[in-house]
MDAnalysis code that builds the backbone (N, CA, C; Angstrom):
import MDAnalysis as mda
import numpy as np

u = mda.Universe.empty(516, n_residues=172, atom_resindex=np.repeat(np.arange(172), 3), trajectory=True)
u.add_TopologyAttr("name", ["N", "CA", "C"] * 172)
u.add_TopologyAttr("resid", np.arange(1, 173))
u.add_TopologyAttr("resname", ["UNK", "UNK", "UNK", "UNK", "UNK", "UNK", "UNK", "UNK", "UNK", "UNK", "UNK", "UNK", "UNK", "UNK", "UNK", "UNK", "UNK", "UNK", "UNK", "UNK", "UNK", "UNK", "UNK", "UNK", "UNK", "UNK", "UNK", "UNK", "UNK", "UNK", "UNK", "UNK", "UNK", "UNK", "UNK", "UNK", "UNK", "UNK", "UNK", "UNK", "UNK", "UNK", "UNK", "UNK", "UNK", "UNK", "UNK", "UNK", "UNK", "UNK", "UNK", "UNK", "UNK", "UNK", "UNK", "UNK", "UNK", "UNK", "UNK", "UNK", "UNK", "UNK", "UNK", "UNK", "UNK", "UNK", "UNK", "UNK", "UNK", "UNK", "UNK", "UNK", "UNK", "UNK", "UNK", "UNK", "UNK", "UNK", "UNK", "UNK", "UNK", "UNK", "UNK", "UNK", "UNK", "UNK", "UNK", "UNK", "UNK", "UNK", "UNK", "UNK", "UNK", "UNK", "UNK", "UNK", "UNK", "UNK", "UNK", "UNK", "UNK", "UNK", "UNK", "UNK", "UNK", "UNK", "UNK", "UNK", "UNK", "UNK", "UNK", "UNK", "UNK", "UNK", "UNK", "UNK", "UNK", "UNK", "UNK", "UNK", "UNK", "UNK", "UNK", "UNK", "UNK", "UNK", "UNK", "UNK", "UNK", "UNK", "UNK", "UNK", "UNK", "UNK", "UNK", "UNK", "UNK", "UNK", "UNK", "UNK", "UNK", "UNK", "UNK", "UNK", "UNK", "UNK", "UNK", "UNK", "UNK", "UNK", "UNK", "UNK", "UNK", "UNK", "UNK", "UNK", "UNK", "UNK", "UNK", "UNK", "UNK", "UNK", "UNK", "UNK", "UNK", "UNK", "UNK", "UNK", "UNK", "UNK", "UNK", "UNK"])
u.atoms.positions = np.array([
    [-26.704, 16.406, -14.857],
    [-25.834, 16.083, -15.970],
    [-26.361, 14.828, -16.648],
    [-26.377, 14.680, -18.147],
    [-27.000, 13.844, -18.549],
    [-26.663, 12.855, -19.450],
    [-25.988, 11.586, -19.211],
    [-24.659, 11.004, -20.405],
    [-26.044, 9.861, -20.724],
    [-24.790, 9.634, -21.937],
    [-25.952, 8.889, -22.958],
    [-24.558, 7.471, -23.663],
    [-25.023, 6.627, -23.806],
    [-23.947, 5.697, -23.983],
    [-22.589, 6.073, -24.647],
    [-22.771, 6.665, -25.772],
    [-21.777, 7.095, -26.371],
    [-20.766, 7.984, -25.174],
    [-21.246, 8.875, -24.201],
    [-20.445, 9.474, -23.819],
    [-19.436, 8.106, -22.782],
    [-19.742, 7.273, -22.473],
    [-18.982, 6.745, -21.364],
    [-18.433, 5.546, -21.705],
    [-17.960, 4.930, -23.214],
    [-17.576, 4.546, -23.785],
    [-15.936, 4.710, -23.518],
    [-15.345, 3.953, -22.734],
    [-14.158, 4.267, -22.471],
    [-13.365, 5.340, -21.673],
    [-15.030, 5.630, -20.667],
    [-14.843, 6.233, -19.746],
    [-15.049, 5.756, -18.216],
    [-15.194, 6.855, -17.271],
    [-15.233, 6.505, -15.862],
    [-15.641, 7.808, -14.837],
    [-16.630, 7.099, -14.186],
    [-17.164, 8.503, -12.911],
    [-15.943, 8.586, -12.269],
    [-15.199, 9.788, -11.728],
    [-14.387, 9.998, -11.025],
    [-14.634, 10.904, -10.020],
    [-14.934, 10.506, -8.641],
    [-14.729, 11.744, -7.371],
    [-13.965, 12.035, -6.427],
    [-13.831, 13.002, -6.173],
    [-12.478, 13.088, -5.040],
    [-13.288, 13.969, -3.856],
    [-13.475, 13.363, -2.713],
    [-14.457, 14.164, -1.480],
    [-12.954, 14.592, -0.522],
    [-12.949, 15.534, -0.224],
    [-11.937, 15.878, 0.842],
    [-12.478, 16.342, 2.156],
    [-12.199, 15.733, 3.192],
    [-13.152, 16.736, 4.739],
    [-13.073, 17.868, 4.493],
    [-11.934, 18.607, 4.696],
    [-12.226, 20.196, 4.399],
    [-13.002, 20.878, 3.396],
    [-13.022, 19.949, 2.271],
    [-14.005, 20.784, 1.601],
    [-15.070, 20.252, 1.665],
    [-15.178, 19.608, 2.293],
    [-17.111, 19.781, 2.408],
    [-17.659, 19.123, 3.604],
    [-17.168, 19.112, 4.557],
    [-17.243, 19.282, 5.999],
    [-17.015, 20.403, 6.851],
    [-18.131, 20.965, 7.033],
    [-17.715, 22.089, 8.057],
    [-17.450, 22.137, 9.567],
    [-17.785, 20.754, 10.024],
    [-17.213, 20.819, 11.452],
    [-15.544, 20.301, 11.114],
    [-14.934, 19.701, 10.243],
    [-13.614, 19.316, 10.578],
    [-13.166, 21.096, 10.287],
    [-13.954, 21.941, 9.451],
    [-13.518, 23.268, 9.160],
    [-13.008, 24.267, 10.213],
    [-14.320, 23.820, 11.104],
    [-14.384, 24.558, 12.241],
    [-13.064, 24.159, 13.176],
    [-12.832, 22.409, 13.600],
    [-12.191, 21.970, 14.455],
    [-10.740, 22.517, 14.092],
    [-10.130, 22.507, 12.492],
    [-9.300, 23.150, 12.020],
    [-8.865, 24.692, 12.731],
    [-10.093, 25.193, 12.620],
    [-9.611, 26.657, 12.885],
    [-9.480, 26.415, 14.340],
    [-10.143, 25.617, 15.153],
    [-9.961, 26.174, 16.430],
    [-8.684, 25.789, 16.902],
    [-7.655, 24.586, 15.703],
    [-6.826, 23.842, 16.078],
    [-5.720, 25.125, 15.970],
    [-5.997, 26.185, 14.898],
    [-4.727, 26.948, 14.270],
    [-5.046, 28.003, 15.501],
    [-6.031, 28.297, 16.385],
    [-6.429, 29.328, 16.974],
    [-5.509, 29.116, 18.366],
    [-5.266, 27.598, 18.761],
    [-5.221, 26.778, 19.597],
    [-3.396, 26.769, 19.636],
    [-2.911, 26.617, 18.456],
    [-1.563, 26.946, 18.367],
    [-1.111, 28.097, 18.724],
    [-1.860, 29.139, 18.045],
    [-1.222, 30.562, 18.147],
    [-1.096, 31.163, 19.650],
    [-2.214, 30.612, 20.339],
    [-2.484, 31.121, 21.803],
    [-1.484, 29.909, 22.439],
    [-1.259, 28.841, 22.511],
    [0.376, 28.523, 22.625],
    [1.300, 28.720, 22.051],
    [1.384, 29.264, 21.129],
    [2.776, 29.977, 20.903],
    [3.258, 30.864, 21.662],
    [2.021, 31.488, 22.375],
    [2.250, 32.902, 22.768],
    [2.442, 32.506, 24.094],
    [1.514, 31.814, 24.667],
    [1.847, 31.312, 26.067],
    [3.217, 30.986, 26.273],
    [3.491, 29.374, 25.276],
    [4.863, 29.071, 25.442],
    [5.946, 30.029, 25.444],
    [5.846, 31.362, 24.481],
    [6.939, 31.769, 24.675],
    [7.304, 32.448, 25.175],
    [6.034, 33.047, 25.901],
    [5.920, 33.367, 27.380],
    [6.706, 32.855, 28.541],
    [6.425, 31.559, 28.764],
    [6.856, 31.467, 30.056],
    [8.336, 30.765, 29.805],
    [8.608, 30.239, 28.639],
    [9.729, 30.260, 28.202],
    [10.729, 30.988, 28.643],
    [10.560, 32.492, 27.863],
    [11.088, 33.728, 28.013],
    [11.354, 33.812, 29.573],
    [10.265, 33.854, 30.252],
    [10.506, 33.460, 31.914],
    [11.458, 32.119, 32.398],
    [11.520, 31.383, 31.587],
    [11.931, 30.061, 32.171],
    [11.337, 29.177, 32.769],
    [9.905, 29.320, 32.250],
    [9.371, 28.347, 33.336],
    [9.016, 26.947, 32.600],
    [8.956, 26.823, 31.402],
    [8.566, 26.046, 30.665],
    [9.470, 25.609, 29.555],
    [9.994, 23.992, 29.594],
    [11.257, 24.158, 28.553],
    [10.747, 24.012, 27.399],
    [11.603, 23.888, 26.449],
    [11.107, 24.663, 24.978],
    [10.846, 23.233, 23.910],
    [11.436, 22.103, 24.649],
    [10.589, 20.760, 23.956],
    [9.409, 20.637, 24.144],
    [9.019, 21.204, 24.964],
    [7.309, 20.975, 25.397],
    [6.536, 22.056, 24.424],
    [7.106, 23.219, 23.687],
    [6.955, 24.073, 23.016],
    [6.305, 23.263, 21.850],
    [7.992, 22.631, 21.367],
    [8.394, 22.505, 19.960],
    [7.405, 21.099, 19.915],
    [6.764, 20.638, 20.625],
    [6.242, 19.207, 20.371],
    [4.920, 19.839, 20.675],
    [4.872, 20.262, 21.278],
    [2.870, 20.750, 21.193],
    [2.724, 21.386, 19.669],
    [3.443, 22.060, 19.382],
    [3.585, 22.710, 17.736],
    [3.478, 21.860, 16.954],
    [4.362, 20.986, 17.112],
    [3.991, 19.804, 15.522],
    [3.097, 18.773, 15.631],
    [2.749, 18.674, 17.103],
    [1.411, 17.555, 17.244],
    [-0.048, 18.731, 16.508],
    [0.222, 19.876, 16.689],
    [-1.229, 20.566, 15.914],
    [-1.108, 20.846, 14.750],
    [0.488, 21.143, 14.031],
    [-0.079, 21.088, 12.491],
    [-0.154, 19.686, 12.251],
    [0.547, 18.676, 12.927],
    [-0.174, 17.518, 12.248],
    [-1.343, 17.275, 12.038],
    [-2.497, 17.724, 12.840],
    [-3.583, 16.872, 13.571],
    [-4.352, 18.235, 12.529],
    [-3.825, 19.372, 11.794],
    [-4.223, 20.274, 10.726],
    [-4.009, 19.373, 9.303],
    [-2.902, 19.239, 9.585],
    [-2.625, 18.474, 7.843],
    [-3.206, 17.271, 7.930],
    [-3.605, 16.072, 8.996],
    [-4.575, 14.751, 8.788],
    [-5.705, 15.255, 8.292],
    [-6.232, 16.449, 8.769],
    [-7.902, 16.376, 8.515],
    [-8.049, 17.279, 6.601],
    [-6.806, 17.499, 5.957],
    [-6.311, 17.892, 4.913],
    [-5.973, 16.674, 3.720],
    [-5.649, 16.081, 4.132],
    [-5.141, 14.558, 3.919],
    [-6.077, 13.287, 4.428],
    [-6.934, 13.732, 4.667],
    [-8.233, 12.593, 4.543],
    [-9.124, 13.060, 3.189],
    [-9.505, 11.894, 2.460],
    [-9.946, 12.074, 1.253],
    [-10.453, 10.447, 0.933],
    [-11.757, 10.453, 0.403],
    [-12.354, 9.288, -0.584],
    [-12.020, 9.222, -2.010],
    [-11.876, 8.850, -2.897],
    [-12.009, 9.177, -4.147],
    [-12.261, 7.710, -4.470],
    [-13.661, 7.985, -5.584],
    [-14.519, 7.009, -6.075],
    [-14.241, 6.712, -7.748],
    [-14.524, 5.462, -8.123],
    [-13.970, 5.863, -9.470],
    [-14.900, 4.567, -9.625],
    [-15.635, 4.658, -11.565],
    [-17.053, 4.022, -11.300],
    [-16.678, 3.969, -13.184],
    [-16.774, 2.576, -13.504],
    [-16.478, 2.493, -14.950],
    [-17.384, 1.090, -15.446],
    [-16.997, 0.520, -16.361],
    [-17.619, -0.780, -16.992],
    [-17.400, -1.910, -16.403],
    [-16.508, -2.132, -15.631],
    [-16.051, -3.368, -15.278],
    [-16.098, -3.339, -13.438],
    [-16.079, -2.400, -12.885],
    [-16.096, -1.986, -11.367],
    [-16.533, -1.136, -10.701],
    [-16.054, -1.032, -9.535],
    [-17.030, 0.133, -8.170],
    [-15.361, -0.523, -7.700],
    [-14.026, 0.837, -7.896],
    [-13.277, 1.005, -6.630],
    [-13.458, 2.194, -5.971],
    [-12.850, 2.092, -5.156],
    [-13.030, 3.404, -3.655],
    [-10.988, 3.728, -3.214],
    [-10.888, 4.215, -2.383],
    [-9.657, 4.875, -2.512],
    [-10.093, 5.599, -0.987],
    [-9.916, 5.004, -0.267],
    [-9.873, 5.784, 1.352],
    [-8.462, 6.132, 1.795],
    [-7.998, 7.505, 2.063],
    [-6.747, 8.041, 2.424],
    [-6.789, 8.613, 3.196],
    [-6.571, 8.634, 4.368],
    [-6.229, 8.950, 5.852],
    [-4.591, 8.730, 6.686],
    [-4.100, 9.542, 6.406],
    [-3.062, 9.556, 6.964],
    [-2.431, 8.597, 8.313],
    [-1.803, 7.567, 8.458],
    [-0.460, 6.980, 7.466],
    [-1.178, 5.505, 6.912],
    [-2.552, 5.647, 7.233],
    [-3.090, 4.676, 5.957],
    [-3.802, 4.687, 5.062],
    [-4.175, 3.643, 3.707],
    [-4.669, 4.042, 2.864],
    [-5.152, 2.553, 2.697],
    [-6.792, 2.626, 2.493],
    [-7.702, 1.476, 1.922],
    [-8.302, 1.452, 0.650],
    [-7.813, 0.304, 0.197],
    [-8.288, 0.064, -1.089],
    [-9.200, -0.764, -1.571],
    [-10.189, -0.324, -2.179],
    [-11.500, -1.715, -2.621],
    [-11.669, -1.676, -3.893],
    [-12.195, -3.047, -4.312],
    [-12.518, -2.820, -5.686],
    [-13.510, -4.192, -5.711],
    [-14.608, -3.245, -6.081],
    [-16.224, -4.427, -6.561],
    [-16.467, -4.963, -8.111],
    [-16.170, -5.633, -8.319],
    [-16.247, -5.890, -9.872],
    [-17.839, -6.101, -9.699],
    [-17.949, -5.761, -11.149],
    [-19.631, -5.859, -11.568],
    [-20.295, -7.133, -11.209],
    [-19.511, -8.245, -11.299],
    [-20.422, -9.730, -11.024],
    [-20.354, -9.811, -9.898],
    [-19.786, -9.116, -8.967],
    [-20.057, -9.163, -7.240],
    [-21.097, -8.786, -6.693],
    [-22.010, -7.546, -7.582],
    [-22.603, -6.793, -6.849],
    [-24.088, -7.144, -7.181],
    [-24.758, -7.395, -6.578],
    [-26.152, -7.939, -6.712],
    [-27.310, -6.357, -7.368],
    [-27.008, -5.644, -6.227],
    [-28.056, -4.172, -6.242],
    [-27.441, -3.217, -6.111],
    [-27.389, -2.257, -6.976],
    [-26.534, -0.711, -6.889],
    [-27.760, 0.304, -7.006],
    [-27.450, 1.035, -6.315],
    [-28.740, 2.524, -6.016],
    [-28.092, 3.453, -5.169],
    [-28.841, 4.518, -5.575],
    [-27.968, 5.931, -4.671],
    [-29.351, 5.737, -2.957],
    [-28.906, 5.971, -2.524],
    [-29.979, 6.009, -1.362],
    [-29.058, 7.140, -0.002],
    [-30.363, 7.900, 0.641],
    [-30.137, 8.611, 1.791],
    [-30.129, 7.652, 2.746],
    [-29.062, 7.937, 3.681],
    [-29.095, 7.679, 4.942],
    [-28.707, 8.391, 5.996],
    [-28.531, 7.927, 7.449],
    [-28.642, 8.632, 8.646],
    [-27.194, 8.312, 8.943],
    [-26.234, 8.721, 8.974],
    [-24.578, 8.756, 9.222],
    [-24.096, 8.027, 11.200],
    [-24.954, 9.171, 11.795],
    [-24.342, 8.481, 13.078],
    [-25.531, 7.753, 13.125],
    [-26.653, 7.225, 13.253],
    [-27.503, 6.318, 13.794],
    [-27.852, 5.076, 13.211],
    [-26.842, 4.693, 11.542],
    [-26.801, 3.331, 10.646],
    [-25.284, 3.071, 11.333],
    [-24.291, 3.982, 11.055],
    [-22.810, 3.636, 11.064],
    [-22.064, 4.207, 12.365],
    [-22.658, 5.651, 13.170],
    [-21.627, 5.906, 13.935],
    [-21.185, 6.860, 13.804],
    [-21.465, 7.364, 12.299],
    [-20.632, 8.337, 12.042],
    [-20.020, 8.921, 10.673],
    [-18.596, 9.120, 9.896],
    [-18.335, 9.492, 8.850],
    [-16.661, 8.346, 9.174],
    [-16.416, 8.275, 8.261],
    [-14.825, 7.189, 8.080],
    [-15.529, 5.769, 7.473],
    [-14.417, 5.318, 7.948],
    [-14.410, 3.486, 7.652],
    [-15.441, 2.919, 8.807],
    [-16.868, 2.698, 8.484],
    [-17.366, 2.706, 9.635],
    [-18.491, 1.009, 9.276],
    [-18.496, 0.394, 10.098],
    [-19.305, -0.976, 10.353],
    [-20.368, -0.753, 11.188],
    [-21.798, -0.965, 11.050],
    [-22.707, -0.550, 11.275],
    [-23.462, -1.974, 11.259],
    [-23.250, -2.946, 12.119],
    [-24.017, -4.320, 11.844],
    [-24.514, -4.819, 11.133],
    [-25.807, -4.580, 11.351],
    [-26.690, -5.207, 10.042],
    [-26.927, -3.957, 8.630],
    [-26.263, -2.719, 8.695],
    [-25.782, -1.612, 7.805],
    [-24.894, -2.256, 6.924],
    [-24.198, -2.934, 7.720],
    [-23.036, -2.931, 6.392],
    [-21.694, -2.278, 6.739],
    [-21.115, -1.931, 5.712],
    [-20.057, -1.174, 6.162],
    [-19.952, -0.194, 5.363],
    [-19.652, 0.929, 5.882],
    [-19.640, 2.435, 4.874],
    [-18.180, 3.448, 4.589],
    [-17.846, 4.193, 3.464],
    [-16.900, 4.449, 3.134],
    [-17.459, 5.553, 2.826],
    [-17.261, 7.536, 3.673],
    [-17.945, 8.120, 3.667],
    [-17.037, 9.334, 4.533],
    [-17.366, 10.383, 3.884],
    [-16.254, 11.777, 4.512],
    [-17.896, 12.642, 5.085],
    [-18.295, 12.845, 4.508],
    [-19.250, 13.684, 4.899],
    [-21.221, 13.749, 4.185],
    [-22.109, 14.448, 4.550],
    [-23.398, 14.009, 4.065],
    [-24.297, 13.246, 4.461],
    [-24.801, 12.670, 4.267],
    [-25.820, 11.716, 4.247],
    [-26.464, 11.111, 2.633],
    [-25.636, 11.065, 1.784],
    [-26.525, 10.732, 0.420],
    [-25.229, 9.783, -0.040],
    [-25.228, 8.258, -0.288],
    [-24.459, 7.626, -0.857],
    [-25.027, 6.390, -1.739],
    [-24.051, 5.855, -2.675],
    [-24.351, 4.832, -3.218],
    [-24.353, 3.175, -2.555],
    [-25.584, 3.006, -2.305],
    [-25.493, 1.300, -1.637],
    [-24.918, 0.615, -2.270],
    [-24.428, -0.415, -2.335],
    [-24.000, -1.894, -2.775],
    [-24.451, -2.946, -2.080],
    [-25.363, -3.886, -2.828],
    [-25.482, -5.201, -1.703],
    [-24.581, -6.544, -2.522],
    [-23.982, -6.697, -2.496],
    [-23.172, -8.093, -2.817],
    [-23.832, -9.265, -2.770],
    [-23.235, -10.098, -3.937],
    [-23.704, -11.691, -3.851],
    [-23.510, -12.326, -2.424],
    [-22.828, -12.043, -2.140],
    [-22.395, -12.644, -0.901],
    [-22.775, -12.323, 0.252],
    [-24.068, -11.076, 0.437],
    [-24.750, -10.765, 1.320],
    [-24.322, -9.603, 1.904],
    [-23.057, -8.590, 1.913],
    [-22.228, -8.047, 2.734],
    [-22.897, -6.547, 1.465],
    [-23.048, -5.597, 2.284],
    [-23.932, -4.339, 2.005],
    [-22.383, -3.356, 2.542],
    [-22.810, -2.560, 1.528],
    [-21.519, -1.274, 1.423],
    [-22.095, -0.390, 0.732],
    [-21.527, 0.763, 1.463],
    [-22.123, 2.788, 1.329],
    [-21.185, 3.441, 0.828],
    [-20.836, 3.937, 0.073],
    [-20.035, 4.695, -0.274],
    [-20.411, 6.131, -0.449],
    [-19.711, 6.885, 0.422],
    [-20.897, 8.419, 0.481],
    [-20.518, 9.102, -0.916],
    [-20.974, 10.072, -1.291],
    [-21.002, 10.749, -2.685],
    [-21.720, 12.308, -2.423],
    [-21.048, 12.967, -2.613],
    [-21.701, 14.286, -2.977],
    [-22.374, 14.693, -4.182],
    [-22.179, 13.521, -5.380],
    [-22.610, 13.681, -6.493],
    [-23.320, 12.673, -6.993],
    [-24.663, 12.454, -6.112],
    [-25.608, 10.970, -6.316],
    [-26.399, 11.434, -8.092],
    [-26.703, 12.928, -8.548],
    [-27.242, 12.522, -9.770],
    [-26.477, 12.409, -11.060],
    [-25.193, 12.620, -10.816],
    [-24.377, 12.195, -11.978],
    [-23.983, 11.014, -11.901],
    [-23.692, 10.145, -10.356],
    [-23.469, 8.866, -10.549],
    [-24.968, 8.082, -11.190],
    [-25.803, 8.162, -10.939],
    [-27.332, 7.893, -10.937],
    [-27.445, 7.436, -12.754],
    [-27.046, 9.148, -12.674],
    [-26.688, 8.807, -14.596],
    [-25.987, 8.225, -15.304],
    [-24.969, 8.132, -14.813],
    [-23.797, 7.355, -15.128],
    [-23.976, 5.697, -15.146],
    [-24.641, 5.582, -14.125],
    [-25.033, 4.096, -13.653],
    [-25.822, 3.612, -14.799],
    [-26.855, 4.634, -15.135],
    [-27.995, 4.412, -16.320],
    [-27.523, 4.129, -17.486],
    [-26.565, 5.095, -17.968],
    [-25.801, 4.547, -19.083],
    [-25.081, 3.168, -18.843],
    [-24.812, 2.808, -17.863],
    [-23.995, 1.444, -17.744],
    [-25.017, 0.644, -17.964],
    [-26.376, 0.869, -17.999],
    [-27.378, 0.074, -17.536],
    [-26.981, -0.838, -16.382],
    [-26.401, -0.431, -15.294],
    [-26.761, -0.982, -13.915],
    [-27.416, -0.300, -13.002],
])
């Protein structure tokens, strides 16, 4: 995609990464979670039906798995990239982190690959020593930040050549 000053004139990159959609192991862990219910449902109401098992132990194994379905539904980044900043928007169920880099903070901006578990650990809110700290659902392809102040931040992106472009038109 290819913007040219005029287009971003009172505009802004906007992304929204969700695990489920574009993570396929939380996809997988999902299904095995709904697979995982159904075969206790059936158990529970099994031995239920027998009496062997009371029915709070039912009703609470049930809502601990659609929860632990709807967190990995309800985790989401969303990046938002304009004239004046670099905020981020981390939402993970029952918290939510908020950043915001204004332009005179940031020393060096570039899209760059990296290695997920062997810089950070992994995918989330993740601190990685001399990495930095990263803000990242899934991939390996995000936008660096190194700050005046020395402190380096990743923000993962599924969409490094429209930010790339976007950046260009900002001329940063």
């Amino acid at each position: 995609m290819q913007l040219n000053q005029r287009d971003i004139i009172g505009s802004e990159f906007f992304e929204v990464q969700r695990i489920l959609k574009t993570n396929n192991i939380a996809k997988y862990i999902s299904l095995l979670a709904i697979a995982v219910l159904l075969w206790s449902w059936y158990i529970g109401l099994t031995t239920f039906i027998a009496g062997k098992t009371p029915l709070y132990f039912f009703i609470l194994y049930s809502i601990f798995t659609v929860y632990l379905i709807l967190l990995f539904d309800l985790f989401k980044l969303v990046t938002v990239i304009n004239s004046e900043s670099i905020r981020i928007y981390f939402y993970f169920f029952p918290f939510n982190v908020k950043r915001i880099f204004l332009w005179e903070e940031i020393k060096i901006c570039r899209i760059r690959t990296y290695k997920p578990i062997a810089e950070y650990g992994g995918w989330g809110i993740r601190t990685g020593g001399s990495s930095g700290t990263a803000y990242n659902v899934s991939g390996n392809i995000g936008l660096q930040l190194e700050l005046t102040n020395k402190k380096r931040i990743l923000i993962g992106t599924q969409k490094p050549d429209e930010i790339k472009s976007f950046l260009n038109c900002l001329n940063r």
